[in-house]
N, C-alpha and C positions, 0 to 999 in steps of 0.2 A: 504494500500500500504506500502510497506518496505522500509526504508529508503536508504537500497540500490540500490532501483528499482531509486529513484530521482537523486543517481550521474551519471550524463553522462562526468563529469571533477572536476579538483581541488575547481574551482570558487564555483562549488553547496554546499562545506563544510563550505563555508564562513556564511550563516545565521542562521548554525544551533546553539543552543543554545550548553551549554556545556552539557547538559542533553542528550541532541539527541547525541551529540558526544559519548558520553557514550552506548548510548544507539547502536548506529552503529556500536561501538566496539563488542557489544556482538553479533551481527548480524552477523557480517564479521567472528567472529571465526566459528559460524555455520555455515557459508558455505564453508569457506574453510574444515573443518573438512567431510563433505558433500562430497566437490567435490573430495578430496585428497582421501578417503576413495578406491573411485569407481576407480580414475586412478592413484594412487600411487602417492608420489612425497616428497616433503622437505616440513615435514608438523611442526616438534617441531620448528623450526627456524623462520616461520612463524605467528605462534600464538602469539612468543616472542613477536615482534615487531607490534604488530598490534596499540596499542594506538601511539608509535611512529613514526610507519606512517602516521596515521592521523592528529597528531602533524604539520608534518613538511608539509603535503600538505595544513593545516587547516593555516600554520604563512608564507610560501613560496606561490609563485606564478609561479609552475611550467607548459610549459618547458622552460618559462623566465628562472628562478632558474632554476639552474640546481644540480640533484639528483643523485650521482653517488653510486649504492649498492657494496660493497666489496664482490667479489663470487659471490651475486647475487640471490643467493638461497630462498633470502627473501624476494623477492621482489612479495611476491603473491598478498597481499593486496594493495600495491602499484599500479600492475598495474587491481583491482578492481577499485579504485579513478583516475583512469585514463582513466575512459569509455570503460575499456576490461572486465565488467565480464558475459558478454552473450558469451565471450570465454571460461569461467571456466570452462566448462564439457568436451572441448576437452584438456584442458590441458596437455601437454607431450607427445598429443597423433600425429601420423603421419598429417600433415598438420595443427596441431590444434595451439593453442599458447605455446608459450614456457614455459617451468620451470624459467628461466633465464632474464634480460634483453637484449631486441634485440633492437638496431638502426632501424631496417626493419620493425620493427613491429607497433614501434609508438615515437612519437617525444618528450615523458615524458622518454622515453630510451635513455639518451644520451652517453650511453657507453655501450657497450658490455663485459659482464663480465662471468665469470664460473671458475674461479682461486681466491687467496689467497691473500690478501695485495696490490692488485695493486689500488684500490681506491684514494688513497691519491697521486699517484704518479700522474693518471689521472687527479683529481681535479686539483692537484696544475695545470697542464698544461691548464686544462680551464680556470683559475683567472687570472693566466699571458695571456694569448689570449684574454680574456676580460679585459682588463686592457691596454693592447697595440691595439685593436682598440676605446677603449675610451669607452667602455660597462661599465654599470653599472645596474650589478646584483648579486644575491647571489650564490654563490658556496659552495655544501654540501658533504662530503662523507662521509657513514656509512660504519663504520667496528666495527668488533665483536673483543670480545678480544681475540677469537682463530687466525683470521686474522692478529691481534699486533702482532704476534710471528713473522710471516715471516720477514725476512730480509730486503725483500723491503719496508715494510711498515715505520721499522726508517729510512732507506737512503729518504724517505721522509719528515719525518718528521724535520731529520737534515735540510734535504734542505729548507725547508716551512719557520721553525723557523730563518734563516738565510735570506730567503730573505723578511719578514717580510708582506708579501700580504694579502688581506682580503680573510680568509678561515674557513670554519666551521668544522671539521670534529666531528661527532657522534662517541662517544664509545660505543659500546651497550654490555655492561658488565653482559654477561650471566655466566661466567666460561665452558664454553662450546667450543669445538669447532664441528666437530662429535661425537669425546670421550671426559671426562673429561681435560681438559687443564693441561697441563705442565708448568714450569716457573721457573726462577729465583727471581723473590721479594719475593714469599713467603719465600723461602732457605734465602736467602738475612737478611730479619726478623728474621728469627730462631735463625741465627747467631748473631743477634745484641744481642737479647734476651738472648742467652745462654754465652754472657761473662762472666766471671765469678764473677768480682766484679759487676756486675750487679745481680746476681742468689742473691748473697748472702744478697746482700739489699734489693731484693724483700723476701727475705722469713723470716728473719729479721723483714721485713714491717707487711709480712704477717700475723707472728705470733705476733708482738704486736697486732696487729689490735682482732686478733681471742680473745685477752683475757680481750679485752674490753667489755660492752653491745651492742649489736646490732653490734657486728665487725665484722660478718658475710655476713652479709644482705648492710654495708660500701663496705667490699672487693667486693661484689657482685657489686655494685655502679661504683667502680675504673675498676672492670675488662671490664664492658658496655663503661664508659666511653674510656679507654684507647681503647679501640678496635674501636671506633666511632672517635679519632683524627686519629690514624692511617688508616682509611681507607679514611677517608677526605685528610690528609695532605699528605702521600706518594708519590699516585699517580699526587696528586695537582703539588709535589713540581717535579718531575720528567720531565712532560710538560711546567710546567712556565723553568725547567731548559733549555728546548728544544728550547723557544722562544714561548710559547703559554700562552694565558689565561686559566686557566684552573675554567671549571664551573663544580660544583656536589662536591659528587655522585647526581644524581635527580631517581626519583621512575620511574620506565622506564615504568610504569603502570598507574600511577599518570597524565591524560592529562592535567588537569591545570597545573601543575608545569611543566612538558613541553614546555607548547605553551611559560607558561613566562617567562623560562630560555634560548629558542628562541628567540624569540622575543628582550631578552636583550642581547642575543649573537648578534644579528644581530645589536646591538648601537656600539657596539667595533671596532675598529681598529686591523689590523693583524689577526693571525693567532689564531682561537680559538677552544678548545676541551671541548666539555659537554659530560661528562662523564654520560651515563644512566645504570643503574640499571635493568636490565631484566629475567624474568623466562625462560628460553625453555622450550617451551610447553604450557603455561598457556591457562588455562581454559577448559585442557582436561586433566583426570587426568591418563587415562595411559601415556599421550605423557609426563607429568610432573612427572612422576613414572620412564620411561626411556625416556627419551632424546634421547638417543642414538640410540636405535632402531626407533625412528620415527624423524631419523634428515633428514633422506630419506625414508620412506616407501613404501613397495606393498599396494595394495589394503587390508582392512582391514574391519573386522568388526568392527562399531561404540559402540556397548553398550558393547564388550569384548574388545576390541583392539585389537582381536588377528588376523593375516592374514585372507584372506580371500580364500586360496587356500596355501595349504602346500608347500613348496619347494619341488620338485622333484628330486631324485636322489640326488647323491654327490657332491659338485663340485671340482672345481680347487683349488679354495682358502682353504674350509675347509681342503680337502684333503694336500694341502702343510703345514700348518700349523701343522697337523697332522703328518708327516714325517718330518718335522724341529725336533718336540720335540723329536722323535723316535733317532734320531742321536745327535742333542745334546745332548742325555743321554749317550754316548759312545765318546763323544768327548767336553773336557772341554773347548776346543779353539774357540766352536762353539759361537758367539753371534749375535742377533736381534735388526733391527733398524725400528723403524717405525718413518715417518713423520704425525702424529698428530693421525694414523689410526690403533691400532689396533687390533680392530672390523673387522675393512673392507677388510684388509690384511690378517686373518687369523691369527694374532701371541696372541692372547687372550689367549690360550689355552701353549704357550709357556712364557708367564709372570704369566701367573700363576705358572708354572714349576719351570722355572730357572726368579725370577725377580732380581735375583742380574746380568745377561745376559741378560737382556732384555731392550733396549733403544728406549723412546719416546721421539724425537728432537723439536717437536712441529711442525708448519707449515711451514718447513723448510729444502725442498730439497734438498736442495745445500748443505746448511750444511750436510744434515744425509750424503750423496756420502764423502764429504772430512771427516768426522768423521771417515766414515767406511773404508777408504784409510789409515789413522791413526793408527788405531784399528791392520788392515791388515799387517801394514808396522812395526808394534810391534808383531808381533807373531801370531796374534789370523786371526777368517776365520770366519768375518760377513755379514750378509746377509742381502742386505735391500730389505726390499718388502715394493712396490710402485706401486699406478698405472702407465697404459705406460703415460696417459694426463699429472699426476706431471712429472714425470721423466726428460721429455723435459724440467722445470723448473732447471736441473742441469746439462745440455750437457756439458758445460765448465769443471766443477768437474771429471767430465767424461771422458774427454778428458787430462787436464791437470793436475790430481790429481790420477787420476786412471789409466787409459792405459798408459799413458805417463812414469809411473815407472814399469808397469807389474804386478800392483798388485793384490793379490787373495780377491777379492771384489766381494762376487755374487747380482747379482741382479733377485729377484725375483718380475716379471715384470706381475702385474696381471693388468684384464681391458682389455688387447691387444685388439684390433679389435674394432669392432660396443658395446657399451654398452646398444644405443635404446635411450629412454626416456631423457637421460640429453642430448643427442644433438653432435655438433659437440666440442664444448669446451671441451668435457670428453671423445670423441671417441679416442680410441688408434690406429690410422693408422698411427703413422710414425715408431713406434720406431725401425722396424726389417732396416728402412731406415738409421736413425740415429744412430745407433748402430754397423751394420757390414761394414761403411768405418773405424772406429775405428781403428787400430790399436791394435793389440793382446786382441783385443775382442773374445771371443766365444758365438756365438748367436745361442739356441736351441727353441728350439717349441714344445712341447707332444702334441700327438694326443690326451692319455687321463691319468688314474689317474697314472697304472703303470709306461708311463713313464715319466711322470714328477716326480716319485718320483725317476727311475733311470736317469733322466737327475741333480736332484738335486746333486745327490751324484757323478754325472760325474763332477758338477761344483765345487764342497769341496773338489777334490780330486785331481783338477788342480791347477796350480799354477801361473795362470792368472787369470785374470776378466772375468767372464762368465755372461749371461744372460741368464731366460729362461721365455720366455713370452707365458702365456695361457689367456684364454676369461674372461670374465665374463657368466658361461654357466656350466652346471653340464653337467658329463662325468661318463662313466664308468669304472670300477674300479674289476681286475681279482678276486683280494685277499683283504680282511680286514685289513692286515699289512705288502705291499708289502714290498718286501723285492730284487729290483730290483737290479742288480749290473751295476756298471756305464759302459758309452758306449762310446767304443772307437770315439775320436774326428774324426769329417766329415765322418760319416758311416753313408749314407739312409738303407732303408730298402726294400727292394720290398716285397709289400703286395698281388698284383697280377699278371700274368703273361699276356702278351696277345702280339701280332707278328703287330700290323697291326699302335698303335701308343703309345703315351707313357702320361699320367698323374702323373705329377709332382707337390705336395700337400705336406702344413706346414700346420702340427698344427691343429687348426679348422678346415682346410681344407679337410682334408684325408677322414675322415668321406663321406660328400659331393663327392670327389673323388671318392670313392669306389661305392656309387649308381650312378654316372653317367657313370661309368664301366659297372654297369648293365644293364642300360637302351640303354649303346650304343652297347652292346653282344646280345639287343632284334634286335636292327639294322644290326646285320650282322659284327658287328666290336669290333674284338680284343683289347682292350686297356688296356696294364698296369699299374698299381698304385703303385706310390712308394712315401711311405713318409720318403722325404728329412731328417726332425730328425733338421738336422745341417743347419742352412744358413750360417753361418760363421763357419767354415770352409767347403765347397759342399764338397760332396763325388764326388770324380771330374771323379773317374774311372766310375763309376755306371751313372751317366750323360752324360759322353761323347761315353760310350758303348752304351747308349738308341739310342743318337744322331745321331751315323754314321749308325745306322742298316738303317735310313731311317725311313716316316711316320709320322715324328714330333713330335714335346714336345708341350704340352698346362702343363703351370705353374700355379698355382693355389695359393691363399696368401690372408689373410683378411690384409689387410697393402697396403700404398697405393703404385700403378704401379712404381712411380719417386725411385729409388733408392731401391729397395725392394729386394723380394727372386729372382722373375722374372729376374731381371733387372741382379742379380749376376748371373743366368744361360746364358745368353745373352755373358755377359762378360768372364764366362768362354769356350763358341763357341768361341768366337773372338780371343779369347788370343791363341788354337791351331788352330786355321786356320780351325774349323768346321762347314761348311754350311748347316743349317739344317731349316727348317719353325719349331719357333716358336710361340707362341699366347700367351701371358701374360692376365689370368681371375685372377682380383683382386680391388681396391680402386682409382677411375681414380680422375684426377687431378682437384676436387674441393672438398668443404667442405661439408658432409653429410650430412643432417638437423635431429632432432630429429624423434623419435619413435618407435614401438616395433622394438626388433632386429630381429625376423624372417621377420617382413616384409620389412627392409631396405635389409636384404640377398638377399631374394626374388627380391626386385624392382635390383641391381645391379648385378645378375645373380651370386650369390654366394652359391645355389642350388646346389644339383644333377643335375637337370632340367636343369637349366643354365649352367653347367658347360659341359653337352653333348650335349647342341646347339652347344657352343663354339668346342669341341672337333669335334663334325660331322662336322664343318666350315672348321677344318684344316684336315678333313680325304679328302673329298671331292677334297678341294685346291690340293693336297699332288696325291690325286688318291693309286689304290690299290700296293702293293709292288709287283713289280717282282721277284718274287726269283728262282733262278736258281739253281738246283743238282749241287753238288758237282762233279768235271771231277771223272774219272774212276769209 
């Protein structure tokens, strides 16, 4: 029997010896490597933390203690020692268990997580709650050093160290975040190191040392040791400045030293930080080869690492990426921001290019919006690509750094819509919501490669804040180097012609629109297709001419109904006094749950299929049009 098959909870880790601990650990990466293989998911981040999971379930008594994951991404083994792993084959899959922690799911979940830094902010709010009804238990949050970067993480930390409560927070010090990590302490060091009466006494140093016996193999000595105080005391003295104890670095691999630098965190008073030591990836060695490509993966082969099904077609991201660099090779003003991402945004291929223009802010939204307000408000025309889920992380920047002066800020808005697999935390349905009451926003959608490359170059070329938000979803693509020219602002397109009712489609939608055109001309019914192109600003003539012919609009949008493209056609009827039956097909008002994205389209009628149910709804309602000859 496997020692996995014996956990049904925390409590069963308590008699195992440290050998079996060990021994569990090696277990737990085989199967997660197993299960991750078959259904994709956040698999390098995972492996990281495996001994120090077991740690903290092996010296805590949770869901007394309470476990709070930062992002959460890592929580796979976790919730294995929590009596969920007869769920680990459905994992990320529709109905199955999450990638994430859920409250819904089980009561070792005591927060809901799939964002950047908020761990600590959380914690601290469970120690003061348990403190003010007179509890007494331990309070834990793990965060990755990618997670530190966010902003919220020190407004936590200030606050923690200030008001002095028993708190544990876990460093788990990969240098990772998705992509390699960003920072100022290293730069911070450099600087110290490159003063100059410092240079010249170390080389001074140096070369006496060289011209003694064995001054080699000394220097060799000074440079291990200096580099072993520096990584102990820096970090050390930063948090004791914070108001924390600071423990470590500990071998985040290492379970005995673990349990017993727990264990002695847990003797302390206030607020304390043990800093761990961790691989992403360990003990698989493509995921420890790149990290990055297996901080999220598809399904893969295990003895290659390599997918297990090619990508198909081009998509959105590569293809912007692609056309970023195309134009900033013609335009020096052009520059790139990524918040910690980018891989996943596409701009890999543009730091390669231009890396003197190319900026990674680390896990930190709000900054990259006012950075790139900055940037803007000097001369230059940056572009941040962002998922839509971060982006909502900087509404305010948005609002009061960006629109609020008029400035030419684009945002490239990848992710939009259903993403599947990570759930609702990562689904991008609000932003076409949050985005077009703005204020001298411009907010477009491509249906596919060409024109997102001609919306890019509409938004470079304005002298406003633009958005152009596409899927996570390959597209196709006319030419290899489109070379679209930009489109006049609030201009839809009509793509098909038809007398009897009218399909009104952004973006992902159009697509879908166009076959449920067909299906409904099998029916006996005319329907035109126009895609919008623009939600901010409509094409208000081309909308309001559909509207008064009669037969009705069904509006179409992966974005949810409350405020969206719908919601703006609705608003433009009302505003000229146009009475027409609409149908808004799109994101109704609750939160999605995970899994693949054809079959969430599918279940919320975001089909072809679905979308000429709806359409035959409003022909029906509507009845066929009278049309009358023209007198004489």
């Amino acid at each position: 029997m496997s020692l996995l098959s014996t956990i049904t909870g925390p409590a069963d880790l308590k008699p195992l010896s440290r050998a079996q601990l060990v021994e569990l650990a090696d277990e737990i990466r085989g199967r997660l490597i197993a299960a991750v293989s078959r259904t994709g998911g956040h698999l390098a981040a995972n492996l990281g933390v495996v001994e120090l999971t077991i740690a903290l379930h092996y010296e805590l008594d949770s869901p007394r203690d309470k476990i709070l994951w930062d992002v959460g991404h890592q929580c796979y083994t976790h919730k294995l020692l929590t009596g969920r792993a007869a769920g680990l084959p459905t994992l990320r899959q529709r109905g199955g268990m999450s990638g994430f922690p859920r409250r819904a799911e089980s009561p070792h979940d005591c927060f809901d997580t799939g964002h950047g830094s908020t761990s600590i902010s959380a914690a601290l709010g469970a120690a003061i709650a348990r403190d003010l009804r007179h509890q007494d238990h331990a309070v834990v949050a793990v965060i990755g050093d990618g997670a530190m970067t966010g902003g919220l993480a020190f407004e936590a930390l200030n606050h923690a160290g200030h008001l002095g409560r028993d708190l544990i927070v876990v460093l788990n010090d990969n240098q990772m975040s998705i992509s390699r990590n960003v920072g100022a302490l290293a730069r911070y060091l450099g600087r110290v190191r490159a003063e100059p009466h410092y240079l010249r006494a170390k080389e001074n140093f140096e070369a006496a040392l060289q011209r003694l016996p064995r001054g080699a193999a000394v220097l060799e000595a000074v440079e291990k040791l200096k580099a072993g105080v520096k990584h102990l005391l820096v970090p050390g003295i930063l948090f004791e400045e914070l108001g924390f104890t600071y423990l470590g670095p500990v071998d985040g691999h290492d379970l005995e030293a673990l349990i017993e630098t727990l264990r002695h965190a847990r003797t302390l008073k206030g607020p304390v930080l043990l800093h761990a030591v961790t691989t992403k990836g360990k003990g698989y060695d493509p995921a420890e080869r790149d990290a990055s490509r297996f901080h999220r993966t598809a399904p893969f082969d295990i003895e290659s690492g390599e997918p297990a099904a090619p990508a198909g077609g081009c998509h959105f991201t590569s293809l912007f990426g692609a056309e970023l660099v195309r134009l900033a090779a013609a335009d020096p003003r052009i520059v790139a921001i990524t918040a910690a991402m980018p891989d996943g945004t596409g701009l890999a291929p543009f730091l390669q290019q231009f890396p003197d223009r190319f900026f990674d802010v680390a896990m930190a939204e709000g900054h990259a919006v006012t950075f790139a307000a900055g940037l803007a408000a000097a001369g230059l025309r940056p572009v941040v690509a962002v998922y839509s889920t971060f982006l909502q992380r900087a509404y305010d920047q948005l609002l009061h750094d960006v629109c609020l002066q008029g400035l030419p800020v684009v945002l490239a808005v990848d992710r939009a819509g259903l993403v599947g697999e990570d759930g609702p935390t990562h689904h991008g349905l609000f932003d076409l919501s949050y985005l077009r009451h703005l204020p001298n926003m411009t907010v477009m959608a491509p249906r596919d490669g060409d024109q997102l490359a001609a919306m890019l170059r509409t938004a470079l070329a304005g002298d406003g804040p633009a958005a152009i938000r596409y899927p996570r979803a390959a597209t196709a693509l006319t030419g290899p180097e489109p070379a679209s020219a930009p489109i006049a602002a609030g201009t839809g397109q009509m793509l098909r012609e038809g007398e009897d009712l009218a399909l009104l489609a952004v973006g992902s939608m159009v697509a879908p629109a166009l076959e449920a055109a067909e299906l409904l001309a099998q029916q006996g019914v005319a329907a035109a297709v126009v895609d919008a192109r623009f939600v901010k600003p409509l094409d208000e003539k081309l909308i309001l001419d559909l509207a008064r012919r009669g037969g009705g609009l069904v509006t179409i949008e992966e974005n949810a109904l409350q405020g969206g493209f719908g919601s703006a056609v609705l608003e433009l009827l009302q505003a000229h006094g146009v009475a027409a039956p609409v149908r808004r097909v799109g994101i109704p008002d609750r939160f999605i749950e995970h899994g693949p994205r054809a079959e969430l389209l599918e279940s919320l009628g975001l089909t072809g299929a679905g979308i000429a149910r709806a359409a035959a709804e409003v022909y029906a309602a509507c009845g066929p049009i009278v049309r009358h000859p023209a007198p004489g």
